[in-house]
C-alpha positions in Angstrom: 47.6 64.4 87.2 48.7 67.6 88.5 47.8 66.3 92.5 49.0 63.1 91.9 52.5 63.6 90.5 53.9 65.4 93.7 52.4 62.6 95.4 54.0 60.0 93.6 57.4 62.4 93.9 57.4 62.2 97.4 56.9 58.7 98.4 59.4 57.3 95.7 61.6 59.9 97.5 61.1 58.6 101.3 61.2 55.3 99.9 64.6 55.9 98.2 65.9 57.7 101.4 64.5 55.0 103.5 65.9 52.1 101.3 69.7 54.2 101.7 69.1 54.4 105.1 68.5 51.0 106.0 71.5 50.1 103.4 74.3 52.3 105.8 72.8 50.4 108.8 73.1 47.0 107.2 76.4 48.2 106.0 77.6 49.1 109.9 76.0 46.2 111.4 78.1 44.2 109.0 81.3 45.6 110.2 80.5 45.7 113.9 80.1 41.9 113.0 83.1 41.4 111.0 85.1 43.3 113.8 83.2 40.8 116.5 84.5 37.5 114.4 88.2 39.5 114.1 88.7 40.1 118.0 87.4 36.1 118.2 89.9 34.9 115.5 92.6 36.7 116.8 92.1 35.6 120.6 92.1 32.1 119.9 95.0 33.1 117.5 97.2 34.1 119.8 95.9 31.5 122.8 97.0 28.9 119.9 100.4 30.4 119.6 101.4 30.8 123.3 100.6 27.2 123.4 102.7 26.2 120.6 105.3 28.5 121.9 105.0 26.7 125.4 104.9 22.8 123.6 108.0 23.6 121.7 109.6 25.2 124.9 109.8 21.7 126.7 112.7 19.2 126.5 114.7 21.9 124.6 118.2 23.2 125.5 119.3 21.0 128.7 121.0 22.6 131.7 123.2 21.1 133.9 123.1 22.3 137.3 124.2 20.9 140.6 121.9 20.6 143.4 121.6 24.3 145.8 121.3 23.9 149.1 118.4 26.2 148.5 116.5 24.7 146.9 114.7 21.3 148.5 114.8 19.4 145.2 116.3 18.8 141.5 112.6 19.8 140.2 112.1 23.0 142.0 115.6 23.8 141.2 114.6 23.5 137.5 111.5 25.8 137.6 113.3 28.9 138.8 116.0 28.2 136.0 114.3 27.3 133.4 115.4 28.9 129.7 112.9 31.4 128.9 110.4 31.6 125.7 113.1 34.5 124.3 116.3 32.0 125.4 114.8 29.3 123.1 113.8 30.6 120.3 114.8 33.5 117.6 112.6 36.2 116.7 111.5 34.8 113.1 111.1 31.2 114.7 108.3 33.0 116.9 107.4 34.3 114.0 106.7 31.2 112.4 104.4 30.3 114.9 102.5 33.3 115.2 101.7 32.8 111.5 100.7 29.6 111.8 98.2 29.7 114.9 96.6 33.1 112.6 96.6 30.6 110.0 94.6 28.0 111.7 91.6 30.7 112.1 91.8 31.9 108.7 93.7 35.0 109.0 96.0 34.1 106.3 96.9 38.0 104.9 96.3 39.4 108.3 99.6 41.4 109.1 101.0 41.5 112.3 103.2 42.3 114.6 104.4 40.2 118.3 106.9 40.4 120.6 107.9 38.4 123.9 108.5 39.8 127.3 108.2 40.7 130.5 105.4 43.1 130.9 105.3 46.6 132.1 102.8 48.9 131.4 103.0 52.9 131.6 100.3 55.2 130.4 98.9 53.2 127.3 102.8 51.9 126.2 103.6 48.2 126.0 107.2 47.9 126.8 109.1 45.1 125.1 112.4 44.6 126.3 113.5 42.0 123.5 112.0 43.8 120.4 110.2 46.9 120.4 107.8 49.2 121.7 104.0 48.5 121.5 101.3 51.3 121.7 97.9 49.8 122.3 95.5 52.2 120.2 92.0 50.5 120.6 90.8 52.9 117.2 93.6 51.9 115.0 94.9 48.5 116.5 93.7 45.6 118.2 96.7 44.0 120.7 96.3 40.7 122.1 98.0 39.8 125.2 98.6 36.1 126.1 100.4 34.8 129.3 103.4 32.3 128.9 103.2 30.5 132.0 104.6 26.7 133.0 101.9 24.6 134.4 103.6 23.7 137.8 102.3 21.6 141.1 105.1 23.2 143.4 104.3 27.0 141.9 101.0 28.8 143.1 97.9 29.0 140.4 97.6 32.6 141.2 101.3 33.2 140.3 101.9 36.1 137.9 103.7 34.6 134.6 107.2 35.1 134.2 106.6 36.4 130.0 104.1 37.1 127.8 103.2 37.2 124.3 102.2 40.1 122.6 100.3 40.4 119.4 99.5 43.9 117.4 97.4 44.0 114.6 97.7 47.4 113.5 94.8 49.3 111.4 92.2 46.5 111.6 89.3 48.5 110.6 91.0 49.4 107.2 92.0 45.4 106.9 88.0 44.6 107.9 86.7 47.5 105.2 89.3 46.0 102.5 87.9 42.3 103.1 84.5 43.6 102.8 85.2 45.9 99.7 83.2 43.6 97.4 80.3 43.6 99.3 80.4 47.6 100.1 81.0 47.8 96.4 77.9 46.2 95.2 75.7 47.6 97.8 77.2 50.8 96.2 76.2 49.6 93.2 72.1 48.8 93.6 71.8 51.6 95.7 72.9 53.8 92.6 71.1 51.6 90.2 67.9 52.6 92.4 68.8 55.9 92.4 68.7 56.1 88.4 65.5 54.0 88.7 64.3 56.8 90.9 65.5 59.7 88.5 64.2 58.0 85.1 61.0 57.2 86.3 60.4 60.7 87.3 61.9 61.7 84.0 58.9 59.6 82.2 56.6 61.0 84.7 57.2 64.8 83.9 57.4 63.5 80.0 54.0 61.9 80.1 52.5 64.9 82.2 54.1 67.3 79.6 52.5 64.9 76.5 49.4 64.9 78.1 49.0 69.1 78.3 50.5 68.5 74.9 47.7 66.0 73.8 45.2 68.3 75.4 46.2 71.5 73.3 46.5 69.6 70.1 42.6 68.3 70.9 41.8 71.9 71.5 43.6 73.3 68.1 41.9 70.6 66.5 38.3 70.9 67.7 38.8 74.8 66.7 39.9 74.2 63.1 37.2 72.0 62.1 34.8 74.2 64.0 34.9 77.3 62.1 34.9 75.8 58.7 31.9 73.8 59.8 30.3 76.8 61.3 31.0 78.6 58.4 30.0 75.9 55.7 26.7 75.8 57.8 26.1 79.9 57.0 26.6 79.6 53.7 23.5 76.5 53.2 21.5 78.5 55.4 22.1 81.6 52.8 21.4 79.2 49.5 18.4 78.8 50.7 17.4 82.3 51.2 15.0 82.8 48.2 16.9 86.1 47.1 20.0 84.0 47.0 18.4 81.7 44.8 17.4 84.0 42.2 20.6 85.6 42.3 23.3 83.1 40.2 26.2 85.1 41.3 25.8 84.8 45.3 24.5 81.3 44.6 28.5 80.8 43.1 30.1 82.7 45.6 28.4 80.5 48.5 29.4 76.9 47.0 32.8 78.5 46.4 33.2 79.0 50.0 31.7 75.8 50.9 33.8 74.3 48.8 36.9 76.0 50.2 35.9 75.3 53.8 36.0 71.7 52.6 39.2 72.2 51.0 40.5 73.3 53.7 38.8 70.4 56.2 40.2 67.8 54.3 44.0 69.5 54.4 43.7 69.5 58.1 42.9 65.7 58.3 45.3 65.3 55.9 47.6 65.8 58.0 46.7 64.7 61.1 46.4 61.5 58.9 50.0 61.6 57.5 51.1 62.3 60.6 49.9 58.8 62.1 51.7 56.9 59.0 55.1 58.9 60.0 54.4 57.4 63.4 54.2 53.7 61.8 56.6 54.2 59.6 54.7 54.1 56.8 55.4 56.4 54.7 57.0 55.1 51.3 59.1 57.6 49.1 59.3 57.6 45.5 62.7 58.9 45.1 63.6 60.4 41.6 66.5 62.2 40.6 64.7 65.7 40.5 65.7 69.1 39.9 65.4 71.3 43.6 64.9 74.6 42.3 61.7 73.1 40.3 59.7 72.0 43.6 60.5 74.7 45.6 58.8 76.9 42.2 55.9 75.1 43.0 56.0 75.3 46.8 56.4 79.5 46.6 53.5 79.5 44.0 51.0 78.1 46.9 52.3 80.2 49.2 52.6 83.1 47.3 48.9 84.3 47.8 49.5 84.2 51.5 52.3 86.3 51.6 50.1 88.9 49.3 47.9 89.0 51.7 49.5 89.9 54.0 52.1 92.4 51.8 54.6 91.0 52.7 58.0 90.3 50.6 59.5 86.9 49.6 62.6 87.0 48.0 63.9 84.0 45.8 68.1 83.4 45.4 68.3 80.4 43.3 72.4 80.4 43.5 72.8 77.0 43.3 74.5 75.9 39.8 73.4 72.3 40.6 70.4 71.5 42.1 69.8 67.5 40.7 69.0 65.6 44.2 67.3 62.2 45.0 64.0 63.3 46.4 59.9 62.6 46.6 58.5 65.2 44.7 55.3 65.4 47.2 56.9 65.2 50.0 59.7 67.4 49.2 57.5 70.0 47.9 55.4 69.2 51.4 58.5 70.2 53.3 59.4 73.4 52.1 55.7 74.3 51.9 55.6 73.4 55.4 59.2 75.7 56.7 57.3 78.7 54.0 54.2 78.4 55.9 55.4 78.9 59.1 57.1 81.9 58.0 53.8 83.4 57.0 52.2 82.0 60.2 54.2 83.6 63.0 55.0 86.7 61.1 55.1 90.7 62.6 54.2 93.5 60.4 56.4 93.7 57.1 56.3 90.4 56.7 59.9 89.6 54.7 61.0 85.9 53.5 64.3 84.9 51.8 65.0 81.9 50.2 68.4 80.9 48.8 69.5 77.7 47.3 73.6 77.2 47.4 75.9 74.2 46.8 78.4 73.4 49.8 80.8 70.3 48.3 78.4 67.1 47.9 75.6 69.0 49.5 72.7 70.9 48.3 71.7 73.6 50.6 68.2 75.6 51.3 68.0 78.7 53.7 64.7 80.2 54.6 65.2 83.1 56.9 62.3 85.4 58.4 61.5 88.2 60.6 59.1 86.8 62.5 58.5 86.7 66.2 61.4 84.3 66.6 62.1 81.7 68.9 63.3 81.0 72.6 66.3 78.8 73.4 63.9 76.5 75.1 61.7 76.9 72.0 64.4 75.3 70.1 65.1 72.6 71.8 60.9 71.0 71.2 60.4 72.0 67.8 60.4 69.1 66.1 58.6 67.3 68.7 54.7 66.3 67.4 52.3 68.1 68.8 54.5 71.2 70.6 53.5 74.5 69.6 55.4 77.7 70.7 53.8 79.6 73.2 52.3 82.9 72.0 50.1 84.2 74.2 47.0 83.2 72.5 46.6 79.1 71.6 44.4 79.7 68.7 45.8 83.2 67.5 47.9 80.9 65.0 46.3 78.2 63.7 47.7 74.7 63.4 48.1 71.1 65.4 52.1 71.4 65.8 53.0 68.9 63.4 54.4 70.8 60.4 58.2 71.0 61.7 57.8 67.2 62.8 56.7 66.4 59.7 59.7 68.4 57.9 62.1 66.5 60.4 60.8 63.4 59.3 60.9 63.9 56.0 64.5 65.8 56.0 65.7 62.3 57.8 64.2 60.2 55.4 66.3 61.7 52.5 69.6 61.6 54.8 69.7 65.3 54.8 70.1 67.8 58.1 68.0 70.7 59.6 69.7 73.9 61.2 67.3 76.2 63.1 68.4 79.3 64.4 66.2 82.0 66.0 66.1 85.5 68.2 63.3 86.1 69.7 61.7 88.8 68.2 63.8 89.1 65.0 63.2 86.2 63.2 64.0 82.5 62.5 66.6 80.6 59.9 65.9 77.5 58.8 69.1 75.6 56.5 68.0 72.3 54.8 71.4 70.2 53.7 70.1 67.1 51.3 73.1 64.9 48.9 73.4 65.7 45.4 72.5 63.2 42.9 75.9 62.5 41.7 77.0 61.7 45.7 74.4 59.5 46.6 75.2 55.8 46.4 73.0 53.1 44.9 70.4 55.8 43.8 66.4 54.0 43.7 
């Protein structure tokens, strides 16, 4: 696991880099294409309108001239004096047009901007005598130039047109991303959804990696509790049937007292491990009763009392609670408090001191158990609860356990709507506040 996992890191990393890659090309080929089918659009645009402009020129405004001698004939006469694109029509009239031919090659919200004139060109400036003045920026704009020229047998084919019609579309690269928002949007879109992919997957990898060392310690802790109570259940048959033994009634109690102990003790450990699989199914049935507090947590101290005498250490009991009636198993309640008294006993320094107090807080009865044990690290805190997880201290089997006592008292806390506080310094010692509903504020009591 530990060779694979970088592994697996890495390639779902080139593949997300690769897959964000392609996604910008794809992204830029688009709008090279999109500006491709613009310029396209907008030349046959404004080839459409000079057109229109030049069909609606003819037969319009009539001019009577008489003949000049300079001129041969009536015709040639009229194709120097003809009225000009500007002469016949006003500037929104052109307009008009414009708008259609863009229009016709669906470039209906496309803004614009045209004028129509004789063309002279300095530096990069479009000069347009009628209208304005065009600058032809090829980042920013695209202009369209389109010549406005009378189809004539007596003029030559190479002749340079008289006018012509300009057509500015300015930013058209901010138009194109606009029109293509939806589609940059939702490639924006997957490419972060495969980015969260990325992250959670990861995320379950280093949570299955971390369960698995978990797993592996809890097998360890395991195969070293039944171990020694085996070993030593073994020593003590090997020692009944030592003849001495035998004739000696006292050492023949004292070794089937510790066998029976070591058993004791065997079938608490699977005990657990047992109730610990039913709190996984959701199993576990409570037999709530309307007890008094202060009376199970009597009987919790009393099997932990022997413990803390061994070790001479100090429990100190502050029963200052004037109402202690809640809704609660008895078993597992007692369990619970067994389990947070335990703890304190089990990761405790020299001058081993326990409080216990019992206070009401409004609708709420509350139990603190503080100790000055080794205490707990912020990252400690945050696992706790978690099944299996066992605080790291130094030694894995210098306390002795499979890491499901707090995730048991969790469980059991939750199941009678109550809260746990933890608080800890490491190296001082740990608080632990249990908040469960009095009787009288619980609804619909069972």
């Amino acid at each position: 696991m530990k060779k694979i996992f970088p592994i697996i890191t890495v390639l779902i990393l080139l593949s997300l880099l690769g897959l964000i890659f392609f996604q910008v090309l794809w992204i830029r080929g688009s709008l090279r294409s999109e500006e491709q089918k613009f310029d396209e659009h907008l030349i046959m645009a404004t080839y459409h309108a000079s057109e229109d402009l030049m069909e609606e020129s003819k037969g319009l405004y009539p001019i009577e001239r008489k003949v000049n001698p300079l001129f041969g004939t009536d015709k040639l006469q009229s194709e120097f004096f003809r009225p000009t694109v500007v002469q016949r029509f006003n500037k929104d009239e052109i307009q008009q047009i414009v708008r259609k031919a863009f229009d016709k090659e669906n470039l209906h919200k496309v803004p614009f901007e045209f004028a129509v004139s004789s063309l002279s060109i300095t530096g990069t400036e479009l000069v347009s005598d009628n209208f304005f003045k065009l600058y032809t920026d090829t980042v920013n704009n695209k202009v369209q130039i389109a010549p406005l020229e009378y189809q004539s047998d007596n003029l030559s084919e190479n002749a340079e047109p008289q006018e012509v019609l300009m057509v500015i579309v300015p930013h058209v690269k901010s138009f194109i991303l606009k029109s293509m928002t939806w589609l940059i949007v939702v490639s924006v879109l997957f490419t972060l959804i495969i980015i969260a992919t990325f992250f959670i997957t990861i995320r379950a990898l280093l949570k299955q990696k971390k369960l698995s060392e978990i797993k592996s310690d809890f097998i360890n802790n395991m195969t070293h509790e039944f171990k020694t109570p085996l070993a030593t259940i073994s020593l003590a048959v090997d020692a009944l049937r030592n003849e001495k033994v035998e004739q000696d009634r006292n050492k023949m109690h004292y070794f089937m007292e510790v066998i029976k102990e070591e058993n004791r003790r065997m079938n608490k450990q699977v005990e657990t491990i047992l109730q610990a699989a039913l709190l996984d199914k959701q199993e576990v049935q409570l037999n709530l009763k309307k007890l008094h507090a202060h009376t199970m947590i009597e009987s919790a101290i009393n099997n932990i009392s022997l413990q803390v005498a061994e070790k001479q250490g100090k429990l100190g009991i502050h029963f200052d609670a004037e109402n202690d009636w809640i809704m609660a198993d008895e078993v597992h309640f007692t369990n619970m408090i067994n389990n947070l008294l335990d703890n304190a006993v089990k990761y405790s320094k020299e001058e081993l001191n326990i409080e216990l107090t019992t206070k009401n807080l409004g609708t709420e009865f509350c139990v603190i158990i503080s100790d000055n044990g080794i205490g707990m690290s912020k990252e400690t805190l945050h696992h706790i609860f978690e099944k299996f997880y066992r605080a790291h201290t130094g030694n894995v089997h210098n306390v002795k356990g499979f890491g499901l006592g707090l995730s048991y008292v969790k469980t059991i806390i939750d199941a009678h709507n109550g809260t746990i506080k933890t608080e800890s310094t490491l190296g001082k010692g740990s608080i632990f506040t249990l908040l469960l509903p009095l009787a009288e504020s619980v609804n619909n009591p069972q």
